[in-house]
GULORO-937499 format. One line per 10 residues: number of its first residue (from 1); for each residue x, y, z of C-alpha. Coordinates in Angstrom, 2 decimals, m for minus. Layout:
NUM> X Y Z; ...;
END
This chain:
1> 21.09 m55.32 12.89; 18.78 m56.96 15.43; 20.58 m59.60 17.50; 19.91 m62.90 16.00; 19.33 m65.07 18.87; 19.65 m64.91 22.49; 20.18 m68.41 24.73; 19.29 m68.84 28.59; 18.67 m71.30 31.47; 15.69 m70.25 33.63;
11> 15.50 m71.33 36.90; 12.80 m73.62 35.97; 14.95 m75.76 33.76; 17.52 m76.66 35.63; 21.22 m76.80 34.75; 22.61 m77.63 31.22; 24.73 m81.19 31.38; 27.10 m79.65 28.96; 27.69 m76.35 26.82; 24.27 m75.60 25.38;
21> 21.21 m73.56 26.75; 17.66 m74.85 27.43; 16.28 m71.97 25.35; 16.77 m70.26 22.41; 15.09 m67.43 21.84; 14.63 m66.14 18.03; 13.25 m62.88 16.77; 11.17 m62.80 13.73; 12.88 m63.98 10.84; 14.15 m66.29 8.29;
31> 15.30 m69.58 9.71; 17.52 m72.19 7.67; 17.59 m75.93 8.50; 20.76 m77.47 8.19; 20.72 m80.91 7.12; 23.33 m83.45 9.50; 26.59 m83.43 8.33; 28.97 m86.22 8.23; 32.33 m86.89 7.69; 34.99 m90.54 7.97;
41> 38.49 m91.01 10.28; 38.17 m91.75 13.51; 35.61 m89.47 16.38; 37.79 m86.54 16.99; 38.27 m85.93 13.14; 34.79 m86.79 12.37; 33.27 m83.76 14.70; 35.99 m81.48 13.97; 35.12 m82.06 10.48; 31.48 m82.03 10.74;
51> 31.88 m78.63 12.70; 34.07 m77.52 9.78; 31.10 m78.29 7.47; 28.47 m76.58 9.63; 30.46 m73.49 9.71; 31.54 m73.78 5.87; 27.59 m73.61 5.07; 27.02 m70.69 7.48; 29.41 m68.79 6.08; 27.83 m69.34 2.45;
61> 24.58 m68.26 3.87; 26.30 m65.21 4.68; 26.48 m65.65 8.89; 28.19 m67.41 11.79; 27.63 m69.79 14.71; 25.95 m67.11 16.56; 23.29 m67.67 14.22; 22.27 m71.10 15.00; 18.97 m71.78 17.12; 19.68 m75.50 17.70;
71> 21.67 m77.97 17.38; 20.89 m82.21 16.94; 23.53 m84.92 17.54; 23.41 m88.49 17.05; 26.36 m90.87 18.17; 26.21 m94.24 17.15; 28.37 m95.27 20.90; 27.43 m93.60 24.26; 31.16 m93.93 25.00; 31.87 m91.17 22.74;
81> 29.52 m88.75 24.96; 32.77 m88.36 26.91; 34.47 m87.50 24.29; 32.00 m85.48 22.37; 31.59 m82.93 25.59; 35.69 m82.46 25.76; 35.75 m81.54 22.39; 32.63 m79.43 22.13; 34.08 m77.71 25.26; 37.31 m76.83 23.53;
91> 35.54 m75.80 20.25; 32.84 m74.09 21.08; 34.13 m71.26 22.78; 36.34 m70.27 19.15; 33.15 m70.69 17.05; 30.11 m68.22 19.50; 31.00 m64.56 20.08; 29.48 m65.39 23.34; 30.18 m68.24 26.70; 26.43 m69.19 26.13;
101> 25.69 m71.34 23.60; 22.24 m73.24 21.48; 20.36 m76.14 22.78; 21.56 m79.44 21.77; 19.52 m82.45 21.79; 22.04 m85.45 21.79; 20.62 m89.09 20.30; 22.38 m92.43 20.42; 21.67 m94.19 17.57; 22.14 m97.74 15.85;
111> 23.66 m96.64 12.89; 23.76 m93.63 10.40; 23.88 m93.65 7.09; 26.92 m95.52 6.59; 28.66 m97.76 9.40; 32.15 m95.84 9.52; 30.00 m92.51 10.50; 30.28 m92.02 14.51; 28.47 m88.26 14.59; 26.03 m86.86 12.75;
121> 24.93 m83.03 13.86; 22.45 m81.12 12.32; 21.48 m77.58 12.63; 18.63 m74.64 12.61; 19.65 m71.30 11.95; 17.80 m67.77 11.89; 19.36 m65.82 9.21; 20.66 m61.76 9.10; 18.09 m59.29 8.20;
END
């Protein structure tokens, strides 16, 4: 099976602020866009949950997190930035095969959908051959 994607940080681009790449780089294939998921309690539960729900889909789709091309976060509250990179940097490393990991792009928002939603993240993926 060809590798599904590969991530890097030319020299060009300067250091990541947190655990993601500046590229992804994606051989020919099927890609999947992953609509954001949400979830309620309070921040911690909320992206534990919404990484829960990423993963849940990949896994339907028949692959993991080391399928994903790129991931988009919204916050509703910069202070949870802090918060979101401690997490991320606990979790990641449990859900990529791998200590390099997808672009992010990371949004603050005004509101999603519903006021008691603090994260949204959604999510493209290139599927297995």
């Amino acid at each position: 099976m060809t590798k599904k994607v590969t991530y890097s940080n030319p020299p060009s681009s300067g250091e990541p602020l947190g655990l993601y790449s500046q590229i992804a780089r994606v051989p020919s294939g099927e890609l999947v866009f992953i609509a954001g998921q949400l979830a309620p309690g309070n921040f911690a539960v909320q992206f534990n949950s919404v990484f829960k729900a990423i993963g849940d889909i990949l896994n339907d789709l028949g692959t993991e997190y080391d399928s994903v091309v790129k991931f988009t976060t919204y916050l509703v509250d910069a202070d949870d930035i802090e918060q979101f990179m401690e997490l991320r940097e606990k979790l990641f490393p449990n859900l990529f095969s791998a200590a390099s990991y997808p672009p992010n792009t990371l949004l603050i928002v005004d509101r999603l959908v519903k006021e008691e939603f603090r994260i949204e993240v959604e999510a493209v993926v290139r599927l297995p051959e």
